[in-house]
C-alpha positions in Angstrom: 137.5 -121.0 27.8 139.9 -122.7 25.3 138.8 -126.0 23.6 139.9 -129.5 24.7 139.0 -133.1 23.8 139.3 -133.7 27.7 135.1 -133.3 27.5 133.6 -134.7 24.7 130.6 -132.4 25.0 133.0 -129.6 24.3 133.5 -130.4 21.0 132.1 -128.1 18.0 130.6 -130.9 15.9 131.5 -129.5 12.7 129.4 -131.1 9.6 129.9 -132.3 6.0 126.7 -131.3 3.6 124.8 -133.3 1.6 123.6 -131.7 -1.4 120.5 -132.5 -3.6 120.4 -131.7 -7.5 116.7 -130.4 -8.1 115.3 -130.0 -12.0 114.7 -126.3 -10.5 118.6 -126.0 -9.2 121.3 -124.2 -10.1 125.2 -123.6 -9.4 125.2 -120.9 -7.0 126.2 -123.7 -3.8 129.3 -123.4 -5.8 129.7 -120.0 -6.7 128.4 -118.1 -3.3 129.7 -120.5 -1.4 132.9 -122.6 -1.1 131.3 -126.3 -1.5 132.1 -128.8 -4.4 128.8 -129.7 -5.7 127.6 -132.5 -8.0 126.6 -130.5 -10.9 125.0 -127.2 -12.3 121.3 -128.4 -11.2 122.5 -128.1 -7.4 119.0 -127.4 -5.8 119.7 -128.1 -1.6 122.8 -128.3 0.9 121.3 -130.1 3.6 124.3 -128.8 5.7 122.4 -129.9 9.0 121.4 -133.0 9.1 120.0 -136.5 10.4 117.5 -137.4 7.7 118.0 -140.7 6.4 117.7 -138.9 2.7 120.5 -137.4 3.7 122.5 -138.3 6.8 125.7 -135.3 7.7 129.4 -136.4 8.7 131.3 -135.3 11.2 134.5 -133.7 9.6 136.9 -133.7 12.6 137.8 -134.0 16.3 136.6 -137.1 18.7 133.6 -138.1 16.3 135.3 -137.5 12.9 133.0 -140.3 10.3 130.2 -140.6 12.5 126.5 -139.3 11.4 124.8 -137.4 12.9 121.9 -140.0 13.7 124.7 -142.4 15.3 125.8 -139.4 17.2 122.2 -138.9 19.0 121.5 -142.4 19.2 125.0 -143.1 20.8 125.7 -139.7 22.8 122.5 -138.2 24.0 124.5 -135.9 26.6 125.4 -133.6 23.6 122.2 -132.8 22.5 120.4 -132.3 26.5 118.9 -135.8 26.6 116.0 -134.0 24.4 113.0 -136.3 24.4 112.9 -137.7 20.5 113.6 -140.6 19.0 115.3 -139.0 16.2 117.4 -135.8 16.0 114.8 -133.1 16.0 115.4 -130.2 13.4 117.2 -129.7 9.7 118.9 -127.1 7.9 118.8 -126.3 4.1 120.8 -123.8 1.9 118.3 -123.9 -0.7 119.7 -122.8 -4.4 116.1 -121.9 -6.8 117.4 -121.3 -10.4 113.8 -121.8 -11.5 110.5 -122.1 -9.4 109.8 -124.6 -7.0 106.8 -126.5 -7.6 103.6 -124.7 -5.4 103.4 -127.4 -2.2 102.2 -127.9 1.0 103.5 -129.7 4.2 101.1 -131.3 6.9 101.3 -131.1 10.2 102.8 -133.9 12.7 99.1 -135.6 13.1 98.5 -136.3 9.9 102.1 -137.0 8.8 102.1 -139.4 11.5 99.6 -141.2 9.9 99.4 -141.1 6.5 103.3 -140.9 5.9 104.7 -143.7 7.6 105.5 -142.0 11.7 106.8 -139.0 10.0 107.3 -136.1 11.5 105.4 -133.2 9.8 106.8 -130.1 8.5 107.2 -126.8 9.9 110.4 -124.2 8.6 111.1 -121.1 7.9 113.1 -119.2 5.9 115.7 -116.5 5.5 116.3 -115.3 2.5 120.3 -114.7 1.5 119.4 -113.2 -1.8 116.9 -112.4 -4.3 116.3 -110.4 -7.4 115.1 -107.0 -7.1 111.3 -107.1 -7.0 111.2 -110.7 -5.9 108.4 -112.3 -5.0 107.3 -115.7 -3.0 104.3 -117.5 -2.8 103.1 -117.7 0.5 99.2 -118.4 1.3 96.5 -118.9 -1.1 93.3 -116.2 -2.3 90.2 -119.2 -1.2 87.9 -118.2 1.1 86.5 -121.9 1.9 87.2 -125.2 1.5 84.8 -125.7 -1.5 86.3 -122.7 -3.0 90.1 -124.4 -2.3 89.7 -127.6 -4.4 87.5 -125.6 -7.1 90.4 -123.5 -7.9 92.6 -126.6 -7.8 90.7 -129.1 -9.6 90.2 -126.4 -12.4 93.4 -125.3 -12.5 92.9 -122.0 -11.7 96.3 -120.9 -10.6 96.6 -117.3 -11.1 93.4 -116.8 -9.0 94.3 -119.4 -6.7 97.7 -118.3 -5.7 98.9 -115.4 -3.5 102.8 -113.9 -4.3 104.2 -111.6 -1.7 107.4 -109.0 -2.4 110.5 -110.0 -0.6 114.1 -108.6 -0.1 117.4 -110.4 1.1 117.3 -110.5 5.0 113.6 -111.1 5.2 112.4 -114.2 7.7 109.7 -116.0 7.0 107.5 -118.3 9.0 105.8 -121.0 7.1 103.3 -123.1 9.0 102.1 -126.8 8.2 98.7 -126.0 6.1 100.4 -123.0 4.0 100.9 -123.1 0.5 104.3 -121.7 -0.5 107.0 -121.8 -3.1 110.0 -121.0 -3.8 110.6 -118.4 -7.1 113.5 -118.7 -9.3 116.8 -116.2 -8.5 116.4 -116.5 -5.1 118.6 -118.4 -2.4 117.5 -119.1 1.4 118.7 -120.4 4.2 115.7 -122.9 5.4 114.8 -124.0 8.8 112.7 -127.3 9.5 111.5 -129.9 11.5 113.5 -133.5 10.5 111.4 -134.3 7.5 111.2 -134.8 4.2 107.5 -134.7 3.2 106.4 -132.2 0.5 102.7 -132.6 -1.4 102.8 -130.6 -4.5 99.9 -128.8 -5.6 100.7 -128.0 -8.8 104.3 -127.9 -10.7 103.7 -125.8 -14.1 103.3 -129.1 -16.0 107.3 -129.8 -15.8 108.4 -133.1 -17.0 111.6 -134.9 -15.7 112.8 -137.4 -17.6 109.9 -137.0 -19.7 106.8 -137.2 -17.6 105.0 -135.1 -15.1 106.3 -135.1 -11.9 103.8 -136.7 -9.1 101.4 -134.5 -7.9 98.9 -134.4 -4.2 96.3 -133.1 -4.6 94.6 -135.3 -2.3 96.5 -134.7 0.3 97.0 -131.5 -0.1 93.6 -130.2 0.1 93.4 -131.9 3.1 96.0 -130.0 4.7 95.9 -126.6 3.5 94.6 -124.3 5.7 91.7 -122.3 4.9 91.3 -119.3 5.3 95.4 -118.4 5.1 96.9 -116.4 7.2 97.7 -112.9 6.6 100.7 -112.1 4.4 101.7 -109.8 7.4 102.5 -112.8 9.9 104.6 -114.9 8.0 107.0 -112.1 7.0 109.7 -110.2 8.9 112.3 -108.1 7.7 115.4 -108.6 10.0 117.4 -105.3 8.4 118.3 -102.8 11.6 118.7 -105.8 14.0 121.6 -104.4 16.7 124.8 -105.9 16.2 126.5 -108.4 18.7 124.0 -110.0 20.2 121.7 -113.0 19.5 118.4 -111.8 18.2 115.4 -114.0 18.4 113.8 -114.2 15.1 111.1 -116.7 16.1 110.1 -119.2 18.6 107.5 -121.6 17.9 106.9 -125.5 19.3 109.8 -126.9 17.1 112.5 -124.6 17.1 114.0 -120.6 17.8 115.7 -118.8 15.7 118.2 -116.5 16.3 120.3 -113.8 13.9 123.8 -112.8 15.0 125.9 -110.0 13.2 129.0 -110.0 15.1 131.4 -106.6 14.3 133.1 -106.7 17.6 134.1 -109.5 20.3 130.8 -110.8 22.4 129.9 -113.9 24.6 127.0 -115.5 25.3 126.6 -118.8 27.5 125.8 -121.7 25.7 122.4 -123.0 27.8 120.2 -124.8 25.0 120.2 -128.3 24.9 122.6 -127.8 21.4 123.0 -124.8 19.2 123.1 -125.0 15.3 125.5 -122.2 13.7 125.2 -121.4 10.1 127.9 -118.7 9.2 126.5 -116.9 6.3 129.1 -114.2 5.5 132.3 -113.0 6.2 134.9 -115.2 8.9 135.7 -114.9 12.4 137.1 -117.3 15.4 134.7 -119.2 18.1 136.8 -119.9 21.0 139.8 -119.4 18.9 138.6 -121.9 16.2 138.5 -120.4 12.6 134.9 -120.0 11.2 134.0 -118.9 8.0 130.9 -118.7 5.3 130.1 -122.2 4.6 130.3 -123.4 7.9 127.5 -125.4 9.2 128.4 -127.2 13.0 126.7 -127.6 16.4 127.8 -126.3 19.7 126.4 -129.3 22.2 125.0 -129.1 25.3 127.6 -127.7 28.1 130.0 -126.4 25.5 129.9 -123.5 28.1 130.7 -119.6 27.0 130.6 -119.1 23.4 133.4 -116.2 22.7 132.9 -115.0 18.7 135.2 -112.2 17.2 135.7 -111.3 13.6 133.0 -110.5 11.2 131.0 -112.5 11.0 127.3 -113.1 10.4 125.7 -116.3 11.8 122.2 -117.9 11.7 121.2 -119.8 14.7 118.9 -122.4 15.8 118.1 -125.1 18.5 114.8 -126.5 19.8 112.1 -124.9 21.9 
């Protein structure tokens, strides 16, 4: 299939980032990757998104200038007439230089109502790169409730929190109700529902601009979920997948997840409502179009068959 504007829906919606500068951020957006960012504190590319914290352009074709919200308010044939009142999911290239505060993300419910209608937050990550013997915090040691907001009303962080080893290519799930955190030196490609709600648990007493940041504790022992879940379910390593071919990483409510190495030509229909493509390394052409690492863009609903060739590997995602 060659690409014309004679269908709008055929258009690859290709996307300008936003990007976030974080007091835990660092340069690497710059360095890794081939996008001018606003300074060495560079924390987040939101490269995927309709957030109205940080709303994505269109770079070219038939809806060059347009967000991304206009576009599913205005066109809701690209994206499968998918029943929500906002465009559903959002995609980080999150740069930690230093560790991310240790947080927590309710679940729609409460979010809902305690956070103005927002959605809540379910993501999950994949991890580009990390230092050898890296670690994440994922889950929490408390047995009970009471035992929960003990260890966090007495500050009792070392017993309270619960690291895991990681290596680049590992997928993670991470579930409303589970504490997490990022750790410094490592870079991931992030996965989420459309929402920016975060309640940190604790943030090692950083100031910016002088005082602490906000903490929510409240909130977040209402959310966390107690007992965790096992280390063992969050985590995936995705090293060994076969080449040329989508693999499915994860399907939950929200979203799937896909990984695709591609070494050799391959097609695959397009049959998902829309398809987010992150190209994470190396270039190749998609129906003859030039892709490369960087690129963040949508394939809308009946773009038809998907030809990819090059090398090329590719992070995918759409909703359930």
């Amino acid at each position: 299939m060659s690409l014309t504007n004679n269908k709008e829906e055929k258009n690859m919606l290709f996307l300008e980032p936003v990007f976030k500068q974080m007091i835990w951020g660092g340069n690497r957006l710059g360095i890794d990757f081939p996008y001018q960012i606003p300074g060495d504190d560079t924390g987040e590319c939101w490269a995927v998104s309709a957030h109205p914290n940080g709303d994505c352009m269109v770079k070219e074709g038939s809806f060059a200038g347009e967000k991304l919200s206009e576009l599913w308010e205005k066109h809701p044939e690209l994206f499968g007439h998918v029943d929500s009142d906002r465009f559903p999911l959002l995609t980080k290239i999150i740069d930690a230089k230093a560790d991310l505060s240790i947080q927590v993300h309710p679940n729609d419910e409460y979010a809902m109502k305690n956070e103005n209608g927002s959605f809540g937050k379910m993501e999950c990550w994949y991890i580009l790169s990390c230092e050898e013997n890296a670690t994440l915090v994922v889950g929490h040691n408390a047995k009970t409730k009471e035992d929960l907001e003990a260890m966090i009303r007495e500050g009792r962080w070392t017993e309270f929190i619960r690291e895991i080893p990681i290596k680049k290519g590992d997928f993670i799930q991470i579930d409303p109700g589970t504490v997490h955190a990022i750790k410094g030196g490592t870079m991931i490609l992030e996965t989420q529902q459309n929402s920016d709600i975060t309640y940190r648990v604790y943030d090692y007493d950083r100031l910016a601009d002088g005082k602490p940041r906000e903490l929510h504790v409240d909130k977040s022992v209402d959310v966390i979920t107690v007992p965790a879940l096992d280390a063992s379910d969050s985590v995936c390593s995705t090293l060994g997948l076969p080449n040329n071919k989508m693999n499915l990483l994860k399907e939950c409510e929200y979203y799937r997840i896909w990984k695709i190495c591609v070494t050799e030509a391959i097609t695959f229909e397009q049959e998902y409502p829309f398809l987010i493509m992150s190209v994470l390394e190396g270039e190749g052409l998609l129906n003859g179009k030039k892709i490369k690492k960087g690129d963040h863009f949508i394939l809308p609903s009946g773009f038809g068959e998907v030809s990819i060739e090059g090398n090329v590997e590719i992070i995918a995602s759409s909703v359930r």
